[in-house]
C-alpha positions as CSV (number, residue, x, y, z in Angstrom):
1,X,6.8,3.3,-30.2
2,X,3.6,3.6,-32.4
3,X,2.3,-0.3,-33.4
4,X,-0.5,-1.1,-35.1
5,X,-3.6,-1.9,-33.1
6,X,-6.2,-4.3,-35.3
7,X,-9.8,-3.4,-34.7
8,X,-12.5,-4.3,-36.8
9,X,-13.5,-1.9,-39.5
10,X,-16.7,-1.4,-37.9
11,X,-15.0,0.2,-34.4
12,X,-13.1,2.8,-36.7
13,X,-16.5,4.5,-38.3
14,X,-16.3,8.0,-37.0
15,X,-18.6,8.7,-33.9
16,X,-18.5,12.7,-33.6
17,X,-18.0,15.3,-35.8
18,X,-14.8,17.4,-35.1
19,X,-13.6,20.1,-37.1
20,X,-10.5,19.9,-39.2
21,X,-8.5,22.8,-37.4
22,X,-8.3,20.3,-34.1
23,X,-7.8,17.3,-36.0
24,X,-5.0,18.7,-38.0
25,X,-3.3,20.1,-34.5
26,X,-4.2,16.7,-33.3
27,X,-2.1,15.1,-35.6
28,X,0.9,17.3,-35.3
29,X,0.5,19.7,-38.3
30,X,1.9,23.1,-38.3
31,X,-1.1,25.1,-37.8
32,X,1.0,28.5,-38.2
33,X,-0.4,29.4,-41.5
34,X,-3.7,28.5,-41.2
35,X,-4.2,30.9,-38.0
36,X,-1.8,33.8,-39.3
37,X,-3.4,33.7,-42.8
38,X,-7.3,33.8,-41.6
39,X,-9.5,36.9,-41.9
40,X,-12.6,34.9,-41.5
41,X,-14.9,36.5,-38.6
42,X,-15.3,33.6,-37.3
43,X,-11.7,32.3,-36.4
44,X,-8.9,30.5,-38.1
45,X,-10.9,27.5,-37.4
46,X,-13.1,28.4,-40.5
47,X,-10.1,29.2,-42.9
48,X,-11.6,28.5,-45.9
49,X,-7.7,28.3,-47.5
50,X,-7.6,25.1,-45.7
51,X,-10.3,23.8,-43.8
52,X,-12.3,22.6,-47.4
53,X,-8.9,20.9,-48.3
54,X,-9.2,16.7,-48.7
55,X,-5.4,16.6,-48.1
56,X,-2.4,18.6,-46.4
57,X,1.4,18.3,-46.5
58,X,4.1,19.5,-44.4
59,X,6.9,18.6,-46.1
60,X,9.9,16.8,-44.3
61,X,7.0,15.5,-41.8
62,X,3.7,14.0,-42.6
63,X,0.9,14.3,-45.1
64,X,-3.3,14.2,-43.7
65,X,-5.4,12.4,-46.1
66,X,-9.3,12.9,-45.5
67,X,-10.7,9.3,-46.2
68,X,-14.2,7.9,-46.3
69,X,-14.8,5.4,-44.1
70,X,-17.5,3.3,-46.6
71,X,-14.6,3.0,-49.0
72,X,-12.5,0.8,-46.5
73,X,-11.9,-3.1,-46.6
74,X,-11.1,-5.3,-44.4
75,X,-8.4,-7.8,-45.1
76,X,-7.0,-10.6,-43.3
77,X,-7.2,-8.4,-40.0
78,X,-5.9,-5.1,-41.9
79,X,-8.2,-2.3,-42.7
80,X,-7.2,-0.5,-46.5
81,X,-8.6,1.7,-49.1
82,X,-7.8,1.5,-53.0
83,X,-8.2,4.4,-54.8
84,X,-7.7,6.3,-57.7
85,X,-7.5,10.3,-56.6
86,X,-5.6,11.2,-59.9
87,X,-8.0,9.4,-62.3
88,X,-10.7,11.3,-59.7
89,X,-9.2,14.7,-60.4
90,X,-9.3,13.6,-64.3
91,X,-13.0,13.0,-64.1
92,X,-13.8,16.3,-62.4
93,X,-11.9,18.5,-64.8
94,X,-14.3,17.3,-67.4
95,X,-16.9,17.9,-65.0
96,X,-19.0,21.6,-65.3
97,X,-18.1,23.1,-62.0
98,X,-15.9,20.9,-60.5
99,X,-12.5,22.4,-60.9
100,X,-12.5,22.6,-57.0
101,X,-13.0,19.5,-56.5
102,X,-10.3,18.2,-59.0
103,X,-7.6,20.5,-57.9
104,X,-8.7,19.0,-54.1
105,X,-8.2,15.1,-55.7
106,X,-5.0,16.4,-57.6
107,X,-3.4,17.2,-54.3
108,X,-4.6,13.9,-53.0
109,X,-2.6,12.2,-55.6
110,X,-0.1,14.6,-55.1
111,X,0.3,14.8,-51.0
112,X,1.0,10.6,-51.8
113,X,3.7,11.1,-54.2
114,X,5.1,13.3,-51.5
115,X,5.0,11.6,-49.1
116,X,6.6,8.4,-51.1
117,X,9.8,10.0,-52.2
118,X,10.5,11.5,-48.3
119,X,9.2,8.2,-46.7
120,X,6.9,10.3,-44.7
121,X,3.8,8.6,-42.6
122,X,0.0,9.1,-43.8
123,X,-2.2,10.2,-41.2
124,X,-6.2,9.6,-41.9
125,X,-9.2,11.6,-40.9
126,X,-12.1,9.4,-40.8
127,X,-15.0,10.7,-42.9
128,X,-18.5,9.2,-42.8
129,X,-21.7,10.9,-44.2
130,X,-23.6,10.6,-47.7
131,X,-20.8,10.1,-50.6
132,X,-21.9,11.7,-53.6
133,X,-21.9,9.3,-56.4
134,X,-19.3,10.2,-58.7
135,X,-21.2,9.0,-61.8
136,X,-24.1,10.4,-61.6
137,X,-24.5,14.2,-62.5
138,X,-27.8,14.7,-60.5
139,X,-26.3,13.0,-57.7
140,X,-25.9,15.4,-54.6
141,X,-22.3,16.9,-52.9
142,X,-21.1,14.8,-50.5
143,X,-21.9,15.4,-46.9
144,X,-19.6,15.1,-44.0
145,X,-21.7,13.8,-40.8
146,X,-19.2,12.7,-38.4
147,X,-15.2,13.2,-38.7
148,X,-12.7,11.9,-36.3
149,X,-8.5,11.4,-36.6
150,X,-7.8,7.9,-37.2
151,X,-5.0,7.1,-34.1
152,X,-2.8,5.0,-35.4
153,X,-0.8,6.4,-38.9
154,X,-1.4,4.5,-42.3
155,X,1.4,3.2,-45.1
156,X,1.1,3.4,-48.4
157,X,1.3,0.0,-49.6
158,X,1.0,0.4,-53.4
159,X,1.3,3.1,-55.9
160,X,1.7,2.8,-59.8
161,X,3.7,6.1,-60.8
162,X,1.8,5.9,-64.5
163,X,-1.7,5.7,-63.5
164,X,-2.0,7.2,-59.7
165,X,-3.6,4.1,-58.6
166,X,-2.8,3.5,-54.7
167,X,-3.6,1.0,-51.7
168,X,-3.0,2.7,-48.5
169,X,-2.9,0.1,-45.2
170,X,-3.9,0.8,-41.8
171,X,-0.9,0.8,-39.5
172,X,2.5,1.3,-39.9
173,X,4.0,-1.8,-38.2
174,X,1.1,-4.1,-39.2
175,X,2.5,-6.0,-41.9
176,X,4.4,-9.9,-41.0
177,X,7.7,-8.3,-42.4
178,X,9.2,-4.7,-42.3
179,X,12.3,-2.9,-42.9
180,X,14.5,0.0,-41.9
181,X,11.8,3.0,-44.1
182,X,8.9,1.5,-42.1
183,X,10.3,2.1,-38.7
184,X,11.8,5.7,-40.3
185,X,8.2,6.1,-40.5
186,X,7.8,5.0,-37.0
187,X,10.3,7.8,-35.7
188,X,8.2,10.6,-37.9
189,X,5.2,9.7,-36.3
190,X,6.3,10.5,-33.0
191,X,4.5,14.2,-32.5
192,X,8.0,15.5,-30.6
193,X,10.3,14.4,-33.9
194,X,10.7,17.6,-35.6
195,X,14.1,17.0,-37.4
196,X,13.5,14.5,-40.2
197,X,15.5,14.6,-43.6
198,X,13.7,12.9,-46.9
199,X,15.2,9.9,-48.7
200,X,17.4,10.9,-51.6
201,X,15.8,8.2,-54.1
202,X,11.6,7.5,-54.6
203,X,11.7,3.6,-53.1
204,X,8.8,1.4,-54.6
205,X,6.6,0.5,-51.5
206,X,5.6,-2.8,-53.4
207,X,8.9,-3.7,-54.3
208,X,10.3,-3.6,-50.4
209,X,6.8,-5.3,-49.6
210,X,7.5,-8.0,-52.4
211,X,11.2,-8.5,-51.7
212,X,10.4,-8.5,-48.0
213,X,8.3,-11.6,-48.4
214,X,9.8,-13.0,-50.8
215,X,12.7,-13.4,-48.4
216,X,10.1,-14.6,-45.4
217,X,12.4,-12.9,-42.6
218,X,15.1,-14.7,-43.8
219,X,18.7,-12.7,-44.3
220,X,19.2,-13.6,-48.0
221,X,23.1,-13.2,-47.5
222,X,23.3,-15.2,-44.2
223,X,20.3,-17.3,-43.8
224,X,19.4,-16.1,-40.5
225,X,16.1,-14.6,-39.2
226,X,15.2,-11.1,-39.0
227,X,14.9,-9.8,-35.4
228,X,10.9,-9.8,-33.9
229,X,9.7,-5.9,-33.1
230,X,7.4,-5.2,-30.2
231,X,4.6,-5.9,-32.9
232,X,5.7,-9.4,-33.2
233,X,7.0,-8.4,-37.0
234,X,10.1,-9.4,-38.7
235,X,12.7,-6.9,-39.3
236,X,15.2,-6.9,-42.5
237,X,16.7,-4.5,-44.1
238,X,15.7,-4.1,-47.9
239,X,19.2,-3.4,-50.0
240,X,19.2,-1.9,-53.3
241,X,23.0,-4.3,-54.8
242,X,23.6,-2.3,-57.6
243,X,22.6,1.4,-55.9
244,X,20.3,3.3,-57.3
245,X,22.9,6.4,-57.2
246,X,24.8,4.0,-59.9
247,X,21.3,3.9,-62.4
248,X,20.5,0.4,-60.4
249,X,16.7,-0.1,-60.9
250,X,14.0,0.1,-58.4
251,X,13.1,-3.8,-59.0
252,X,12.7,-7.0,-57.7
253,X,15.3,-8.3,-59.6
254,X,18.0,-5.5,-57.8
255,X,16.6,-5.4,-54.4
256,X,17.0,-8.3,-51.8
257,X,16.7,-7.9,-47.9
258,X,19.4,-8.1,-45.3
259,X,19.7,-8.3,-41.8
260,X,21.5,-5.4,-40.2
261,X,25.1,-6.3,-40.0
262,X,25.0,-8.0,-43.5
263,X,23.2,-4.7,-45.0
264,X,26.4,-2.8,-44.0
265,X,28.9,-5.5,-45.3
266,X,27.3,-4.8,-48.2
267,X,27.5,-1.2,-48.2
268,X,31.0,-1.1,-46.1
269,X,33.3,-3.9,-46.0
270,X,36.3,-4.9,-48.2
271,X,34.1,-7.9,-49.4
272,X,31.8,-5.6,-50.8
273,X,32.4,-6.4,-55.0
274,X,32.2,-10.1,-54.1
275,X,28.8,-10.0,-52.1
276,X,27.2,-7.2,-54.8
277,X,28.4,-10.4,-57.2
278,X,26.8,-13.0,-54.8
279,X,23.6,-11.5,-54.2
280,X,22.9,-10.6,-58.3
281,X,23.6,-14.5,-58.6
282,X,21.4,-15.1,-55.4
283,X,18.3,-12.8,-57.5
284,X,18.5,-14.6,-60.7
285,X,18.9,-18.1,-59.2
286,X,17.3,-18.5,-55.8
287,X,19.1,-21.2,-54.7
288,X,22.6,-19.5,-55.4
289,X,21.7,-17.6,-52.0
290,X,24.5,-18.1,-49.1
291,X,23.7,-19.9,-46.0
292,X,26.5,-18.3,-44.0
293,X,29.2,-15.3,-44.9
């Protein structure tokens, strides 16, 4: 079971330089490819196909996001970085010889919408160096100093479809509340998992994280409280009442969170119309909620 340690940010800055070949393997990507496809004299370790890349996707099973270190918060004991990489990849397109560079933000932006509609972990490299400054045309490439894979996986805590901006969290079981995607997450981390299947439906993550505490690890069908997990979070199960197979939206105004047995009365029992009924009432009137079944 993979739970969140909470260091400070300072004991997460990169210490060594390791090169992304061993830090992708590390972190349980499918290095087939990028050995069979190198004709590099030095070794598929210096692929230039991939070892340049800022991001990589294997699909069905995690995505690698390389992350700067300086552009990390710390935030009542959680480490995350808010970013922008489409509006990034928009800048360097109007940039004079940075087309790389955007199509390597562009699949930043695009390795995260991945990985939100298959509910797939983030895993971080740690970058720490010079930053180039973005603004400033004279200003130097970045350059890479020390790089190390962050151990623990990251979530993606916010993403705005429209304009690509994102907040990705350190830790996957780190947040008070949590619900059946994050441990799905949880079970794709583990490096042995190799048969994982992707969510049928792209599920806000700020809705579930809104709804989740909205509902303060309290069942809003029955009233009772979420079971602890081994990191001391509250488990619920966030429920979509009119389903988002029948045009239900992805909002807090159709998504409330259950505890296990009641998510499946939902979903299941012969009650089923009369509890869909119930829980609408219980989202536009709070206090409609039922204590008890």
């Amino acid at each position: 079971m993979l739970i969140a340690a909470m260091p400070q940010l300072s004991d997460l800055k990169p210490r060594s330089k390791q090169l992304m070949f061993d830090l992708a393997e590390e972190a349980g990507y499918d290095m087939t490819d990028w050995r069979d496809s190198s004709n590099d004299p030095r070794g598929p370790k210096a692929n230039p196909k991939y070892c340049y890349e800022w991001a990589y996707v294997e699909p069905g099973k995690l995505i690698i996001l390389n992350l700067w270190h300086s552009s990390m918060v710390e935030e009542e004991g959680r480490v995350i970085q808010r970013a922008n990489f489409r509006s990034d990849a928009e800048f360097y397109r109007k940039e004079r010889g940075k087309a790389e560079w955007a199509r390597r933000a562009q699949r930043l932006d695009d390795a995260i919408q991945t990985a939100l509609r298959d509910n797939l972990p983030v895993r971080v490299v740690l970058l720490d160096g010079v930053m180039g400054n973005k603004g400033d045309r004279d200003s130097k490439s970045s350059s890479v100093k020390k790089r190390e894979l962050d151990p623990e996986p990251w979530t993606i805590t916010e993403y705005f479809w429209d304009t690509g901006a994102v907040e990705l969290t350190r830790g996957i079981l780190a947040a008070p509340y949590v619900d059946q995607f994050d441990l799905d997450q949880v079970d794709k981390s583990d490096p042995e998992r190799r048969d994982v299947s992707g969510s049928a439906f792209v599920r806000d993550p700020a809705v579930r994280k809104r709804v989740l505490n909205r509902a303060s690890g309290y069942c809003e069908l029955c009233g009772e409280a979420g079971f602890r997990t081994e990191s001391d979070s509250l488990y619920l199960e966030t429920h979509h009442v009119i389903p988002l197979s029948e045009g239900g939206p992805d909002d807090d105004r159709n998504v409330v969170a259950l505890c296990a047995n009641d998510h499946r009365r939902a979903h299941f029992s012969k009650e089923w119309a009369a509890i869909r009924k119930k829980l609408l009432a219980g989202i536009s009137q709070p206090s409609e909620f039922i204590s008890g079944s």
